[in-house]
N, CA, C and O atoms as a GROMACS GRO file, in nm:
protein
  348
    1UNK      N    1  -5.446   1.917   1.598
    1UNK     CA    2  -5.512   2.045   1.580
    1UNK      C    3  -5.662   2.027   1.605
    1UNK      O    4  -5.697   1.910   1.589
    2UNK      N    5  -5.772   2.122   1.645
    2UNK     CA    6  -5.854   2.098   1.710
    2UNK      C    7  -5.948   2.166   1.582
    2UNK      O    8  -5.903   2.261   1.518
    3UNK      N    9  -6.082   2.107   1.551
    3UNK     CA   10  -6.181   2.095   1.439
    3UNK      C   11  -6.186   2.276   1.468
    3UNK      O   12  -6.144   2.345   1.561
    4UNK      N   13  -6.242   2.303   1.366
    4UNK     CA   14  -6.374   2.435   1.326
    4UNK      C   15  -6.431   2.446   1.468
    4UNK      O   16  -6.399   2.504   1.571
    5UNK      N   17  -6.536   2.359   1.424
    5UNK     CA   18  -6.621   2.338   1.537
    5UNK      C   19  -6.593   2.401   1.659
    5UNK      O   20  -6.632   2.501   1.720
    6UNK      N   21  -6.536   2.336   1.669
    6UNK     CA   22  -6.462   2.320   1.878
    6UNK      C   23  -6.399   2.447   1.903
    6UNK      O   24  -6.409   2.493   2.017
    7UNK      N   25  -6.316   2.532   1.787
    7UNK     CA   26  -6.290   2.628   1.838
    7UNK      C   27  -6.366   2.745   1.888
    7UNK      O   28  -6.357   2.824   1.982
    8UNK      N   29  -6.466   2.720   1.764
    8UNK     CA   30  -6.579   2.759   1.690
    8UNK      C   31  -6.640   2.806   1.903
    8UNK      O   32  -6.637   2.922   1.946
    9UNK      N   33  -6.686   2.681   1.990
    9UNK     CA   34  -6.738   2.657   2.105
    9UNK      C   35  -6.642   2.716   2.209
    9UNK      O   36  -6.689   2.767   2.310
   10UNK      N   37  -6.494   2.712   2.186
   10UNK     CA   38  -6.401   2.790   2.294
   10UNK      C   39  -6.403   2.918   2.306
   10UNK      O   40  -6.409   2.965   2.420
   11UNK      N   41  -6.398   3.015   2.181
   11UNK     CA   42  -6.454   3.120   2.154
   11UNK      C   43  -6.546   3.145   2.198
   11UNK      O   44  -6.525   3.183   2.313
   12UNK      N   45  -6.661   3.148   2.169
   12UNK     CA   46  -6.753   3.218   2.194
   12UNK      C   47  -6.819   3.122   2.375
   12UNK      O   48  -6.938   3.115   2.406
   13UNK      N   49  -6.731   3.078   2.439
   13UNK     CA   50  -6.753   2.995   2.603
   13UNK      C   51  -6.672   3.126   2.685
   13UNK      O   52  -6.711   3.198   2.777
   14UNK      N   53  -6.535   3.123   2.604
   14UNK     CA   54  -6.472   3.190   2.700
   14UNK      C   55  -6.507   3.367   2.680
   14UNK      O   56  -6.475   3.454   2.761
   15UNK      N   57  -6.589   3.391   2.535
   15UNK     CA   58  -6.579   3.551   2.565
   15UNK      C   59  -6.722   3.548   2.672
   15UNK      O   60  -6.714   3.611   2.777
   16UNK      N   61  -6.847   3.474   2.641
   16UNK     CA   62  -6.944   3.466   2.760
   16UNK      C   63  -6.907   3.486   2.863
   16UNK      O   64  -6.963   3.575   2.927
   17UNK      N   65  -6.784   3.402   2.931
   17UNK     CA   66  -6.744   3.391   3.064
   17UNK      C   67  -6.609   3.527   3.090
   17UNK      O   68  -6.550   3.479   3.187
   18UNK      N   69  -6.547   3.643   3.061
   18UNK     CA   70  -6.521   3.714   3.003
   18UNK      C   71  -6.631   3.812   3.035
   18UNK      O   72  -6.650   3.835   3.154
   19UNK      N   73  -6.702   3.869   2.951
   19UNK     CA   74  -6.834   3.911   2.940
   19UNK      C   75  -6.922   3.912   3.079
   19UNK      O   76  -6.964   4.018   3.123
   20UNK      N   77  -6.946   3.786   3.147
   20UNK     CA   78  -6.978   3.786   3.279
   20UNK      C   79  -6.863   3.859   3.432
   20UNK      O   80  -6.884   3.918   3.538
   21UNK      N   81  -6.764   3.818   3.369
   21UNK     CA   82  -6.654   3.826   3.445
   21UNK      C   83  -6.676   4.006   3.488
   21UNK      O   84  -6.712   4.052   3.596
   22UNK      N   85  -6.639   4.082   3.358
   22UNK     CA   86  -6.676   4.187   3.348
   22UNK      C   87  -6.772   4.276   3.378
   22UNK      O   88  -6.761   4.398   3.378
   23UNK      N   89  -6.930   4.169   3.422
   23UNK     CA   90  -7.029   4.256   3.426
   23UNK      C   91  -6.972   4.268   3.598
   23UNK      O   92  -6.938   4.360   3.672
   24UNK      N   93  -6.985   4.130   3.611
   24UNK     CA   94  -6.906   4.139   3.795
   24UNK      C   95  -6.834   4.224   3.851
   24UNK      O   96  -6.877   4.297   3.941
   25UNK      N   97  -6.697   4.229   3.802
   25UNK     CA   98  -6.646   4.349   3.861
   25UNK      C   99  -6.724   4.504   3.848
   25UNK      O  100  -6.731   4.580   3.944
   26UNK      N  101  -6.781   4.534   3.716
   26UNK     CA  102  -6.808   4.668   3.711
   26UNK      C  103  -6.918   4.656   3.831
   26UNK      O  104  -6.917   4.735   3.926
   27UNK      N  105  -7.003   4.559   3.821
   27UNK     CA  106  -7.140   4.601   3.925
   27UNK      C  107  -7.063   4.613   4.082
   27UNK      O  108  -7.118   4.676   4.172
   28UNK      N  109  -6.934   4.546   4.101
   28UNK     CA  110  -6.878   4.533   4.229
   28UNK      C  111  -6.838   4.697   4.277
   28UNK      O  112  -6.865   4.773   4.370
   29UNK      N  113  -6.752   4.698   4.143
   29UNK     CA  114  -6.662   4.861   4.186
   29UNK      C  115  -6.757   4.955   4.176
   29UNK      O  116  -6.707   5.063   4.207
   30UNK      N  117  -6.862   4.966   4.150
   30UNK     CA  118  -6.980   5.065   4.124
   30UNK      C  119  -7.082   5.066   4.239
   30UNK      O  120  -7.116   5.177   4.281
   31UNK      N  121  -7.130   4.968   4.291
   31UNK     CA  122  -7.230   4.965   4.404
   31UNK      C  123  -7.142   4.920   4.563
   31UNK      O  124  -7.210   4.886   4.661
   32UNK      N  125  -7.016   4.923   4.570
   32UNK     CA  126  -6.946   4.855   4.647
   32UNK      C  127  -6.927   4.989   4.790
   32UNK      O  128  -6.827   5.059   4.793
   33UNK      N  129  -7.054   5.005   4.911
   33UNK     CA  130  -7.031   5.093   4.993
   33UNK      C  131  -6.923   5.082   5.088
   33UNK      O  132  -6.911   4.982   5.158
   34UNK      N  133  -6.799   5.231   5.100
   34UNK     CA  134  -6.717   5.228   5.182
   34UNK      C  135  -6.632   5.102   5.158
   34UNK      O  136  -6.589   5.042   5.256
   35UNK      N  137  -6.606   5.062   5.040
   35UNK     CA  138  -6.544   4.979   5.006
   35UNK      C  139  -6.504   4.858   5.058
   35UNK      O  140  -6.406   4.785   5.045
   36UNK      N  141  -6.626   4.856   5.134
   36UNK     CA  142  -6.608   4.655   5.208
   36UNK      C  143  -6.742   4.614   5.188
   36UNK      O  144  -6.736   4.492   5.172
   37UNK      N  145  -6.883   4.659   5.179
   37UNK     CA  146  -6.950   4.578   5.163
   37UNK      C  147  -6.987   4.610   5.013
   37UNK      O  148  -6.923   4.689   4.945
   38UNK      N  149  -7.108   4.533   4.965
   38UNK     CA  150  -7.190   4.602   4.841
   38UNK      C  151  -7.283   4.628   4.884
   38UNK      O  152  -7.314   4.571   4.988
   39UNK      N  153  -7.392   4.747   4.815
   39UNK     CA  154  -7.533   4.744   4.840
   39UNK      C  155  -7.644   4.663   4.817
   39UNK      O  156  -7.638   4.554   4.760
   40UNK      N  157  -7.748   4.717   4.863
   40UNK     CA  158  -7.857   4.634   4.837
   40UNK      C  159  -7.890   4.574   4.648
   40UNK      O  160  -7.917   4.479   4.574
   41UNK      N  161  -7.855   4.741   4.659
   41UNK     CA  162  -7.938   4.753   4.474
   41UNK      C  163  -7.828   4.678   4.364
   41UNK      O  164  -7.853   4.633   4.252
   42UNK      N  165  -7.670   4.684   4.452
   42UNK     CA  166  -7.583   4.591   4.365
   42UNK      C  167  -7.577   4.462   4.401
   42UNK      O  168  -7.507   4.379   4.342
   43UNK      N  169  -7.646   4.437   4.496
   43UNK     CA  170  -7.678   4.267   4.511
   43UNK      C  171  -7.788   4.232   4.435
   43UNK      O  172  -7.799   4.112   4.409
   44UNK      N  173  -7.877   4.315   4.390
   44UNK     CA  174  -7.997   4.300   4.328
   44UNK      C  175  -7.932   4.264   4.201
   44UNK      O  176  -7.930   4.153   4.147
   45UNK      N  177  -7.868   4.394   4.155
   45UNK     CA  178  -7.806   4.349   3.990
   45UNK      C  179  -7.693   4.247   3.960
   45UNK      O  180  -7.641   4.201   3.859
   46UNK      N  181  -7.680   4.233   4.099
   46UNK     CA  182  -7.510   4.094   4.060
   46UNK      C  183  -7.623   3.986   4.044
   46UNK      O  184  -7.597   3.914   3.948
   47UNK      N  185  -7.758   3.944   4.116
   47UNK     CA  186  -7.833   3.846   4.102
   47UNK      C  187  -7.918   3.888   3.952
   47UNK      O  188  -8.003   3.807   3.914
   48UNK      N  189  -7.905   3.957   3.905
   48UNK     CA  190  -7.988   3.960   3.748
   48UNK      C  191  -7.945   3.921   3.673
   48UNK      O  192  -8.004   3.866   3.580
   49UNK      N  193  -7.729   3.946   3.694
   49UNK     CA  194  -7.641   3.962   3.626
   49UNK      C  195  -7.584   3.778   3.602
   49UNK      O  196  -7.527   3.720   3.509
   50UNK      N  197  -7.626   3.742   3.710
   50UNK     CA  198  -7.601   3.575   3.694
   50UNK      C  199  -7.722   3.490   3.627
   50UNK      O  200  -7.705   3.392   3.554
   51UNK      N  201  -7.873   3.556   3.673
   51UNK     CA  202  -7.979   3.545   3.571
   51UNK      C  203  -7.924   3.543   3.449
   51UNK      O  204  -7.874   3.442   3.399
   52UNK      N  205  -7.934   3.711   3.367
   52UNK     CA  206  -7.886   3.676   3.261
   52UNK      C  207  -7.730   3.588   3.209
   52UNK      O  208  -7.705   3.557   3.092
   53UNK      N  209  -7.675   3.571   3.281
   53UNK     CA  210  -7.539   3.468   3.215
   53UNK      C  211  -7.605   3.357   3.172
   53UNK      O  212  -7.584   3.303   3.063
   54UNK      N  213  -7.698   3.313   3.267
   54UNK     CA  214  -7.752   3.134   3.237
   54UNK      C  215  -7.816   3.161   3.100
   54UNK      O  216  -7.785   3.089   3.005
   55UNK      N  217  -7.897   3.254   3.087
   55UNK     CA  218  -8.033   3.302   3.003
   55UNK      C  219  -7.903   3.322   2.862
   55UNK      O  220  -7.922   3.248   2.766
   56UNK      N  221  -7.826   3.382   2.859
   56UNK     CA  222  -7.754   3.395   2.752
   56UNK      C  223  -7.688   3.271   2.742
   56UNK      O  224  -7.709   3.211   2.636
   57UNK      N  225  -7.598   3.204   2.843
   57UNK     CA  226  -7.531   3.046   2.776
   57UNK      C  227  -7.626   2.949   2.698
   57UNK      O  228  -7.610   2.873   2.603
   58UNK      N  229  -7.762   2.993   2.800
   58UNK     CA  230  -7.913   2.879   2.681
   58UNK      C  231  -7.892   2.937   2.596
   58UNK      O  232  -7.790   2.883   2.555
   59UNK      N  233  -7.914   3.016   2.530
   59UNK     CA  234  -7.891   3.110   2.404
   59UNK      C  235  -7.834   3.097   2.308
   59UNK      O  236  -7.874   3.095   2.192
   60UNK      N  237  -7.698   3.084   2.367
   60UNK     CA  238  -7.570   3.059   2.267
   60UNK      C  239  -7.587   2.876   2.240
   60UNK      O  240  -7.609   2.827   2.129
   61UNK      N  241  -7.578   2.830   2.314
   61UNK     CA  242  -7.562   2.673   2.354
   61UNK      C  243  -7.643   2.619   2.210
   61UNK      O  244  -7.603   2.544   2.121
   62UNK      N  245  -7.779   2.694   2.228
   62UNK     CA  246  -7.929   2.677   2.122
   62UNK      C  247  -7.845   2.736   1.991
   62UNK      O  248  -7.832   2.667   1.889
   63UNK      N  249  -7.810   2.819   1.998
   63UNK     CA  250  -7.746   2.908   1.866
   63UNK      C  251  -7.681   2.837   1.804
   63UNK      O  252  -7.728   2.811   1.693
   64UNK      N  253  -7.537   2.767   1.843
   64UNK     CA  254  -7.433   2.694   1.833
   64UNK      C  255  -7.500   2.559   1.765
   64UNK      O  256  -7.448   2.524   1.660
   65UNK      N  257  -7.604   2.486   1.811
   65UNK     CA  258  -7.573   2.354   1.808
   65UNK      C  259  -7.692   2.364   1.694
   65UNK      O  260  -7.728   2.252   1.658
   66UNK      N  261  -7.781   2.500   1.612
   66UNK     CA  262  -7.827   2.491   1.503
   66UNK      C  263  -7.755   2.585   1.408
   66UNK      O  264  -7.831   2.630   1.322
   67UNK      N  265  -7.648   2.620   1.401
   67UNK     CA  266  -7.551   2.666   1.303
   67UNK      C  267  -7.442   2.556   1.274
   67UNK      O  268  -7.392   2.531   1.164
   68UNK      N  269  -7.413   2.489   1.408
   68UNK     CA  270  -7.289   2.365   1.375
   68UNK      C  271  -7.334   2.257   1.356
   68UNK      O  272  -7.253   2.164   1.350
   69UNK      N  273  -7.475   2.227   1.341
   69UNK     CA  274  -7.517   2.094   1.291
   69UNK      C  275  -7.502   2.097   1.127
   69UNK      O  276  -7.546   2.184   1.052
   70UNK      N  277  -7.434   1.982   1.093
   70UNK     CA  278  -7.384   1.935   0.994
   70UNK      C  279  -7.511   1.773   0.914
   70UNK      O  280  -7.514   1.654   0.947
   71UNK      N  281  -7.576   1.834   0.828
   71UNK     CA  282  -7.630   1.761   0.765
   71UNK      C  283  -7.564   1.623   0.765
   71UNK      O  284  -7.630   1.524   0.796
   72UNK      N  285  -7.399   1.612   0.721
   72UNK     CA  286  -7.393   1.504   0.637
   72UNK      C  287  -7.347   1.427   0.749
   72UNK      O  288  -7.285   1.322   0.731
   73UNK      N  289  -7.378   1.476   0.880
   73UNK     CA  290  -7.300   1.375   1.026
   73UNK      C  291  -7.450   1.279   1.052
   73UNK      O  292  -7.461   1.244   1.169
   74UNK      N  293  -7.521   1.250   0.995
   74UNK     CA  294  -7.647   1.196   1.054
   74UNK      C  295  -7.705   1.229   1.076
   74UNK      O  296  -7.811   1.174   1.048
   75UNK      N  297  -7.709   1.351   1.150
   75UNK     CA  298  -7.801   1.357   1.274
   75UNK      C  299  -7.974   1.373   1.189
   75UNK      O  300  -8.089   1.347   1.224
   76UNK      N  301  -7.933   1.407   1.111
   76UNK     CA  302  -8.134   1.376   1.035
   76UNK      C  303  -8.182   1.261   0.957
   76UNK      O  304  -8.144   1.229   0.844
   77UNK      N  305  -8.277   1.197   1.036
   77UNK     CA  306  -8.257   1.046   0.922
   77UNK      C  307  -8.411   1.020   0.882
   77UNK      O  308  -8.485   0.928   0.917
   78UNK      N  309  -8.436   1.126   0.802
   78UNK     CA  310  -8.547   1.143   0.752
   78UNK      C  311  -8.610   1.049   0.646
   78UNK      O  312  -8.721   0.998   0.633
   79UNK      N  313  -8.471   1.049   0.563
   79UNK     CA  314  -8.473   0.990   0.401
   79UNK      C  315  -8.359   0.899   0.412
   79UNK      O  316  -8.304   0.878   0.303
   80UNK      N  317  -8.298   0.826   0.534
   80UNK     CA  318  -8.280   0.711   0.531
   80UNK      C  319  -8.301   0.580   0.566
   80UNK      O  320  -8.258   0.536   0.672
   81UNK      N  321  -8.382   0.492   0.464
   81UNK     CA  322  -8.451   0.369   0.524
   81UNK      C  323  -8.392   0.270   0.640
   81UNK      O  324  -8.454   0.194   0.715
   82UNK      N  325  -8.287   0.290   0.631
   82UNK     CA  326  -8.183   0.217   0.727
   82UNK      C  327  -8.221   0.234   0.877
   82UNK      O  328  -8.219   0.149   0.966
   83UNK      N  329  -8.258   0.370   0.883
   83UNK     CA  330  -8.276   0.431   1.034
   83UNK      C  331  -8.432   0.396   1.102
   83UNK      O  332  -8.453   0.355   1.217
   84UNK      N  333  -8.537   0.428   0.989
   84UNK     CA  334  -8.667   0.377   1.044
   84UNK      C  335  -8.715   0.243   1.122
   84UNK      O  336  -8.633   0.152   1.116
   85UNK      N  337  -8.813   0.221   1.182
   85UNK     CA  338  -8.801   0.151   1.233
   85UNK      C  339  -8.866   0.006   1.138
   85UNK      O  340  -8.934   0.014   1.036
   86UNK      N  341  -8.823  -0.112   1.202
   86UNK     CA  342  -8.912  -0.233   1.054
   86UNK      C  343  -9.047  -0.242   1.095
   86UNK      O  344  -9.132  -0.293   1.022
   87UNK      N  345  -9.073  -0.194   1.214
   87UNK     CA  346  -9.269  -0.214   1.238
   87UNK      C  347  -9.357  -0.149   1.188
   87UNK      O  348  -9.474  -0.175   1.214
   0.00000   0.00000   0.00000
């Protein structure tokens, strides 16, 4: 069975990608002239629309990895002498 965590990261990967998926088609079927090419102004927004995907995965990625950091895994070794350095 697969941790909290991890699902925790499949979730919210696949509704992003989902979410993108979605902005795609609508900007396709909406700006799509005579139904073979797209326009200008929907090539403009399919390129904003992949802008923002990256701009939101940083987002989430940043979000994720300071809500699922877990004190007692290490990762802060503030107040343990073990970790400092001996110089």
């Amino acid at each position: 069975m697969l941790e909290r965590e991890r699902i925790i990261e499949i979730v919210v990967a696949i509704s992003a990608v989902l979410l993108m998926l979605g902005a795609m088609i609508g900007i396709g079927s909406q700006y799509t002239a005579n139904g073979e090419t797209m326009s200008t102004e929907g090539g403009e927004l399919l390129v904003i629309a992949i802008v923002g995907f990256i701009l939101l995965l940083t987002a989430v990625g940043f979000a994720l990895a300071f809500l699922l950091n877990d004190p007692e895994e290490g990762l802060e070794t503030d107040d343990d002498p073990d970790a400092q350095s001996a110089a």
